[in-house]
Structure formats: C-alpha cells, structure tokens
C-alpha positions in Angstrom: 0.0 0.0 0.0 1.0 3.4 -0.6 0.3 6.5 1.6 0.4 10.3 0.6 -1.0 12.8 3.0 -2.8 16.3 1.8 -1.7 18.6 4.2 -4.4 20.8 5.3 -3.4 21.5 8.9 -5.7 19.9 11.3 -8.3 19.0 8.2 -4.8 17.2 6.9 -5.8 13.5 5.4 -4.6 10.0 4.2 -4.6 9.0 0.7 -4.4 4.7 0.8 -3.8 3.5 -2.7 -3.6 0.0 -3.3 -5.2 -3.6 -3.9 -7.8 -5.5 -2.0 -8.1 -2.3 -0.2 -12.3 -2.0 0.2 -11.8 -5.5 1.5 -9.7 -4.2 4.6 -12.5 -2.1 7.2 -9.7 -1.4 9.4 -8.6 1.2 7.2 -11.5 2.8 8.2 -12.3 2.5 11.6 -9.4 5.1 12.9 -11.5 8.0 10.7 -14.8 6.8 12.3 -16.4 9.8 14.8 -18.8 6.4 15.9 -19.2 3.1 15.0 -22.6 4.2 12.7 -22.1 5.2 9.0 -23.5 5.5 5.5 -22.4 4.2 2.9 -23.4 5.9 -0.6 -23.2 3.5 -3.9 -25.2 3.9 -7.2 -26.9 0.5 -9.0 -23.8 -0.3 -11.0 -21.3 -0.6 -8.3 -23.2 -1.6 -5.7 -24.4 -4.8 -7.5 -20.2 -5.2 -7.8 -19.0 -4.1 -4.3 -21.5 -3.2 -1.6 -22.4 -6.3 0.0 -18.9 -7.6 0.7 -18.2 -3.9 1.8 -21.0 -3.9 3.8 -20.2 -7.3 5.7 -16.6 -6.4 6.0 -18.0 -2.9 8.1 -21.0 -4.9 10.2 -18.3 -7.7 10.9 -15.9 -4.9 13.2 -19.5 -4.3 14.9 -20.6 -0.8 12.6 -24.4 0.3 12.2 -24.6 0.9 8.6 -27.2 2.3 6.7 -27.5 1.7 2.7 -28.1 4.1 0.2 -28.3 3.2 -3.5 -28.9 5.9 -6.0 -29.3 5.7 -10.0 -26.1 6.1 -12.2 -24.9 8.6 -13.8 -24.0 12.8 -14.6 -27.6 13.4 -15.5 -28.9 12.7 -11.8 -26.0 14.8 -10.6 -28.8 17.0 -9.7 -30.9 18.2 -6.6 -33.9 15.4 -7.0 -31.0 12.9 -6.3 -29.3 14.5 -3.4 -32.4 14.3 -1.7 -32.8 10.7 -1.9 -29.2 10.6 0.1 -30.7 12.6 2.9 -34.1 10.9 2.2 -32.1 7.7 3.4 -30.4 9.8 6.0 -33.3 11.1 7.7 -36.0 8.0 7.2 -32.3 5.6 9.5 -32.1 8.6 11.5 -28.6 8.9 11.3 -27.1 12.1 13.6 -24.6 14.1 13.1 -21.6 12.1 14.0 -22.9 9.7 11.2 -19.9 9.1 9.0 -20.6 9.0 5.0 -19.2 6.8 2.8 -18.7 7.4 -0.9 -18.7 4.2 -2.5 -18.1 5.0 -6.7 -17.1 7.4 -9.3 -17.0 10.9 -9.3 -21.0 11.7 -9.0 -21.3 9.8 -6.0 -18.0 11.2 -4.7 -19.5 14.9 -5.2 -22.8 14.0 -4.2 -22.1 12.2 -1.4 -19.8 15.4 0.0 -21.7 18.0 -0.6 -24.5 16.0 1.5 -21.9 16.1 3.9 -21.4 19.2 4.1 -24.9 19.9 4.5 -26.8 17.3 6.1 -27.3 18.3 9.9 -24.5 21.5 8.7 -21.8 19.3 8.5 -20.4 15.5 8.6 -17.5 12.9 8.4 -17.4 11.9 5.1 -14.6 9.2 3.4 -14.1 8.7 -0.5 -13.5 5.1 -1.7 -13.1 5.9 -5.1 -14.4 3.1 -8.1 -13.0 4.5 -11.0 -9.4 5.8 -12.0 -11.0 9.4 -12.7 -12.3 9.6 -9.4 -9.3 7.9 -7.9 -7.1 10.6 -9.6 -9.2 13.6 -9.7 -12.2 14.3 -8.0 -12.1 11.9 -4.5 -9.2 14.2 -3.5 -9.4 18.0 -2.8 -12.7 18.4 -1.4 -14.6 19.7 -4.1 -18.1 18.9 -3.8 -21.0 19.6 -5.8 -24.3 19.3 -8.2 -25.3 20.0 -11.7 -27.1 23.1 -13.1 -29.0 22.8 -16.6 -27.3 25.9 -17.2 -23.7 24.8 -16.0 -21.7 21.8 -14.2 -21.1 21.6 -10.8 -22.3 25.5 -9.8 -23.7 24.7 -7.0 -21.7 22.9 -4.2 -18.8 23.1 -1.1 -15.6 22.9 -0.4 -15.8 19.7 2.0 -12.6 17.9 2.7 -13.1 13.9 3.6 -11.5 12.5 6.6 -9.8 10.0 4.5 -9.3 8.5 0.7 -9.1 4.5 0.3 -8.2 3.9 -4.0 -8.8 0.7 -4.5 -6.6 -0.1 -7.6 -8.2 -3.5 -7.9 -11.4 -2.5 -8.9 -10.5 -0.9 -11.7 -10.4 -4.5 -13.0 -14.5 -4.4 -13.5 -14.2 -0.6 -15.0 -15.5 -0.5 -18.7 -13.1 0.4 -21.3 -14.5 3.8 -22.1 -14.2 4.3 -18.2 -11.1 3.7 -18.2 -9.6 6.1 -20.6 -11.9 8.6 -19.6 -10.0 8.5 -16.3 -7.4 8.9 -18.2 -7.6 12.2 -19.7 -7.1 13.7 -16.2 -3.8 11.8 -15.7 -2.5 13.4 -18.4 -3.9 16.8 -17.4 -1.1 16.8 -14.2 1.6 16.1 -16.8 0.7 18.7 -19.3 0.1 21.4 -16.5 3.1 20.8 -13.9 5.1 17.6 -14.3 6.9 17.5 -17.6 8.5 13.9 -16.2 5.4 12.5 -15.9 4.3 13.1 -19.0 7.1 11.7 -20.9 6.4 8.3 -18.4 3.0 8.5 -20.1 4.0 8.6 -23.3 5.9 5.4 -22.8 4.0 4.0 -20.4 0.2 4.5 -21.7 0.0 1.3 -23.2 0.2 -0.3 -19.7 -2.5 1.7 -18.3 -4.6 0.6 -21.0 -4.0 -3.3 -20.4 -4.6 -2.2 -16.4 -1.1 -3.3 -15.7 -1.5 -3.0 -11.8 2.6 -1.8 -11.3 1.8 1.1 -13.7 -1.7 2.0 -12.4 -0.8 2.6 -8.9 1.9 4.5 -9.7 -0.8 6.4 -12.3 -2.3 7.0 -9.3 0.1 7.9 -7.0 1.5 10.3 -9.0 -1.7 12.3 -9.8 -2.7 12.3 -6.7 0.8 13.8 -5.6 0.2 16.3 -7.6 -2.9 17.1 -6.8 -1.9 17.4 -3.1 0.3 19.4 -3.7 -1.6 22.3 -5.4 -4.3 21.2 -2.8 -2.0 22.5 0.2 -0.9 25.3 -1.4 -4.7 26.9 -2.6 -7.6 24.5 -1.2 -10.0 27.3 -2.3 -9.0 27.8 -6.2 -7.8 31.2 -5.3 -5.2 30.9 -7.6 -2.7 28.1 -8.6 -5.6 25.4 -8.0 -8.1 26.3 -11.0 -4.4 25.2 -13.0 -6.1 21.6 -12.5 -9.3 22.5 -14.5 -6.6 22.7 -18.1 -9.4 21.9 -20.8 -12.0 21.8 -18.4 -14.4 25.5 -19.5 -14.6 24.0 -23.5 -15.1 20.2 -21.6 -17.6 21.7 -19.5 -19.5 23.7 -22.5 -19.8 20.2 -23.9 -21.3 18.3 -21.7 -23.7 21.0 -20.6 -24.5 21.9 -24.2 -25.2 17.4 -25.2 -27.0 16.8 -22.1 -25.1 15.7 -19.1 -23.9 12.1 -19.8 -23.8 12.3 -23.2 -19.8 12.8 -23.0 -18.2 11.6 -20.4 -16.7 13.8 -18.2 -13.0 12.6 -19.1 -13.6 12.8 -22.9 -15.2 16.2 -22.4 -11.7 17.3 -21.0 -9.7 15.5 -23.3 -11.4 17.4 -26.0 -10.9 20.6 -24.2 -7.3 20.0 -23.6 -6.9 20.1 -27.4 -8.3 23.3 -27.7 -6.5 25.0 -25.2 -3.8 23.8 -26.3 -4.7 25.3 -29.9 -5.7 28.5 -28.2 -2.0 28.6 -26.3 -0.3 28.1 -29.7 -2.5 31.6 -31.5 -0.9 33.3 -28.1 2.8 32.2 -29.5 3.2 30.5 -26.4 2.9 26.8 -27.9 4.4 25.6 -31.1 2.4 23.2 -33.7 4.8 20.8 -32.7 3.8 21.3 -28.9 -0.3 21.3 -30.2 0.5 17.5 -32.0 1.8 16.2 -28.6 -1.2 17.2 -27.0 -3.7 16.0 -29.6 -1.2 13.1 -29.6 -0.8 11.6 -26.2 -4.8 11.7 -25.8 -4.9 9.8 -29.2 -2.6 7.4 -27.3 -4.8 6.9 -24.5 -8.4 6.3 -27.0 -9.8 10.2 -26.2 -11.8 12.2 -28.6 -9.6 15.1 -30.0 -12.3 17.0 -31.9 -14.8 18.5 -29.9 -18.7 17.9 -30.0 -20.3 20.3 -32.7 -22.6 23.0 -30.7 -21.1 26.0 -32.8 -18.8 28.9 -31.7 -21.3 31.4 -30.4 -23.0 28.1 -27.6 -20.1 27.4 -26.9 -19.6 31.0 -25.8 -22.9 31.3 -24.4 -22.1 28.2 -22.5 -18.6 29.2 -21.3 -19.6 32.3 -20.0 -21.0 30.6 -17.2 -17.6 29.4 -16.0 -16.6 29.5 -12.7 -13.5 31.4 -13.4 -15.0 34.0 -15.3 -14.8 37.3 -13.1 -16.2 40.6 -13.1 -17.6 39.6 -16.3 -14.2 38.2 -17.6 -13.5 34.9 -18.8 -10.4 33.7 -17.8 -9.0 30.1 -19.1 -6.8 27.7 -17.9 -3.8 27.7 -21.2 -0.5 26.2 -21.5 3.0 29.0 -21.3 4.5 25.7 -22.4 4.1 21.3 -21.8 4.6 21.2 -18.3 3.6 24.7 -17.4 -0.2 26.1 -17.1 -1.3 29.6 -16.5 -4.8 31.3 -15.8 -4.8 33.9 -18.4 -7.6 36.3 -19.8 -5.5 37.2 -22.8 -7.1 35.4 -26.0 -9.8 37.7 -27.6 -12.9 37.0 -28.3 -12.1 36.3 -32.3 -8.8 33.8 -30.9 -10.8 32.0 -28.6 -14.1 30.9 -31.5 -10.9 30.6 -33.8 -9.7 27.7 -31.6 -13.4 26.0 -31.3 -14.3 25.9 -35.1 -10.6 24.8 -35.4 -10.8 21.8 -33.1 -14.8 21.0 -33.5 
C-alpha cells in the first residue's frame, strides 16, 4: 500500500492507494467519529462491491445504513441529493454519522456535498471506483451538483476524513471508463510535471492493459500532484483552477449534449486540445507542442475534436464558467508542456478561432 498525505493543517488527510483495499475495514475505523455510518453507492457498483463492503464494516461491529442511487451525470442533480438525505433522515442517522462514498466521481461529489450539509456538516470518506475519481475528483474536497445551465455550480468545499483507491477495482471498469479516467492523468503532466508526462507517453499502453505496477503509480503520481496544489490553494484562489486545463470548453460540452452524453473525461480531453490550440494563437505553444497534445490523448483512446454546438453556444455556455470574473472569462492555457497559466489574454475572435478549429 502506498500513503500520501494532503496537508491541510488539522483538516490534513490519508490517501491509501492500493489492492484489496475495500476488502480491509480497518482502514477505516481510525477515521470513524462512531461506529454508525453511510455508505453511498449507485446501482452499477453496488451490485459489484456493496455487499462484501457492507459485511466487512457490520463484521468490526458498525451500524450501517445503505443508500443506492441511479447512475450517472444526469442525476448529478438536486432530485438525487435528496434521496441521500431521504435515506439519511428515514435511518435517523445524527450528526456524527460518517458517510461513505462508495463509486465514481458523482457519487464522490454528491455524497460530500450531502456532507457538508446534512445536519450542517459530517464525516465523510471517498472510496473511489473509478481511475478518474481515484485521480481527480475523491481528492481536494470539491463537492457539488449540476445546473442545466452549468456543471457543478452549486456545491462546497468539503474535505473527507480519508481517501481508500482501491486499484483493484479498476479491474471491472469499462473500457471507455477507463480512458476517460485517463484524460485527467495526463492533465497533471501537461500542466506541472513534464517527467510524468514523458512516463505517459511510454508507459500509456500499460494503463490501458490495467497493468496493476503502472496504475498505482498512475495514481500515485496524480494524486501527488494534486496534493500538492491542494496545500498550497484549497479554495482555487489561484494556482488550483491550473487543474481545470481543458475543463471550461469540456464543460461547455457536456452541458450543451446533455449531461452524460460525453463523459466527463472525454469532455476534457477534447478541451485539452483546444486550449492547447488556443495557447499556440498566443505564441506560447508551437504546432509541434499542439500534436503532442492532440497526440498523447490519441494514445490513451480520447476524442480530440470537440462535439459540434457552434462557436457562439459554446460561448454562451462558457460564459457561465466559474473562473469568469467581473464579467471576464479567464482560461486555464499552457505557457509551455509542463507549465499552465490562468490567463484572460485570448480575444474573443482567438478564442471561437480555436473551437471551429478543433470541433
């Protein structure tokens, strides 16, 4: 097993990546407040892992209450956070009630943000099911659900008390899962570690057969990363909104299809294409920079063109980033591979050049 820690003071927490992990409780019980919990799963995984999860936490003598909720972005939405605290209520579980995000990331962001809320605040642990979530989105504290008029605008920031990735689940992760996941593994290369994208590059292939040896370290080194800009800016003041590289054209796409249409990974994939098109009209990237990027994403089975809403609703869309300020978009762009800035410098005309070039 390997351990990082993200160092948030007394809010500072575990990251536990290995195998067979879900199948160890003990992990869990030092981050327990009581010995009664939650656990949150949707109707694929649960079928998969919640039972023997389940049994694992009743055999060290926990309470737990079950709560299975339908799969997928599009119930990433208010009707479906109730049902968590619809289960919450109808076990009466109190406040020191520990949740337990059993999935991807909509249950991860769900299941925190109704821990942030439910009885104004909670315990909550990720156990995240697939590598996205395991790489991404169970680590940081972002919590949150979905808008029709924009992703995740309405939510907390709501550290966990602890993250358990479970690389051997990954083992029952579809295919298009899979390199959905890992379009935000190469995000941290492209953005901030220039070594770890050249390990990509030679090394993709392996992720794709789920070679376990190259996974966890996948992992490990995303979530370093992440950690990392984590202690430095938990709030996306500043360096953190770095991570979101691709993320305000991704976004723009899945709101603009219908939530699910895209997955979330692809989405960014896409995106990371086109800021990278957008950094090379600043001078900042070369075409030869712009092919690696379209390139490695190739590599790893990810849409390079994005979906075909049209410059101005992708624009209409966008403007409803959260990094726009005072009325100002600014986007996450590339200085150069390994090196990300937050810059409101493309124009208007540079920006649609980059959609109708890359759509």
């Amino acid at each position: 097993m390997r351990t990082l820690n993200v160092a948030l003071d007394e809010r500072s927490y575990p990251i536990h990546i290995g195998s067979g992990l879900i199948a160890d409780p003990e992990l869990i019980l030092p981050y327990l407040k009581t010995r009664r919990v939650a656990v949150v799963t949707n109707d694929v995984v649960g079928p998969l892992y919640l039972a023997p999860f389940v049994a694992g936490l009743k055999a060290q003598g926990l309470r737990v209450t079950e709560i299975v909720l339908p799969d997928g972005e599009a119930h990433k939405d208010w009707a479906t956070l109730n049902l968590i605290f619809d289960g919450l209520l109808g076990d009466r579980c109190d406040r020191s009630t520990t949740l337990i995000a059993l999935g991807g990331g909509v249950i991860g962001d769900m299941t925190g943000f109704a821990a942030a809320t439910y009885q104004r605040g909670v315990p909550f642990i990720q156990v995240p099911t697939t590598l996205l979530s395991q790489v991404d989105s169970s680590v940081g504290g972002k919590t949150a659900i979905n808008h029709p008029l924009g992703k995740n605008m309405i939510g907390a920031f709501y550290q966990p008390k602890l993250v358990l990735a479970d690389i051997g689940v990954l083992n029952t992760l579809p295919d298009r899962e899979l390199k959905a996941g890992l379009a935000e593994v190469i995000k941290y290369g492209l953005i901030r570690d220039l070594p770890f994208l050249e390990w990509l590059e030679a090394n993709i292939h392996r992720l794709l057969a789920r070679d376990p040896e190259a996974l966890a370290e996948a992992v490990e080194r995303s979530c370093r990363n992440k950690a990392e800009v984590v202690a430095i800016d938990e709030t996306e003041q500043g360096e953190r909104a770095t991570l979101n590289l691709g993320h305000t054209f991704g976004h723009a796409i899945e709101t603009g299809l219908g939530y699910g249409e895209w997955l979330h990974g692809e989405a960014v994939a896409a995106g990371a294409v086109m800021a990278a098109d957008l950094s090379r009209r600043l001078g900042w990237l070369s075409d030869a920079d712009v092919s690696r990027v379209r390139s490695i994403h190739e590599l790893a089975g990810l849409p390079v063109k994005g979906a075909a809403l049209g410059a101005d609703r992708y624009l209409e869309l966008m403007a409803h980033d959260k990094k726009v300020s005072d009325g100002t978009l600014r986007l996450v762009l590339l200085k150069q591979i390994g090196q990300a800035v937050i810059s409101a410098e493309a124009t208007q005309e540079q920006i649609r050049a980059s959609i109708e070039a890359c759509c």
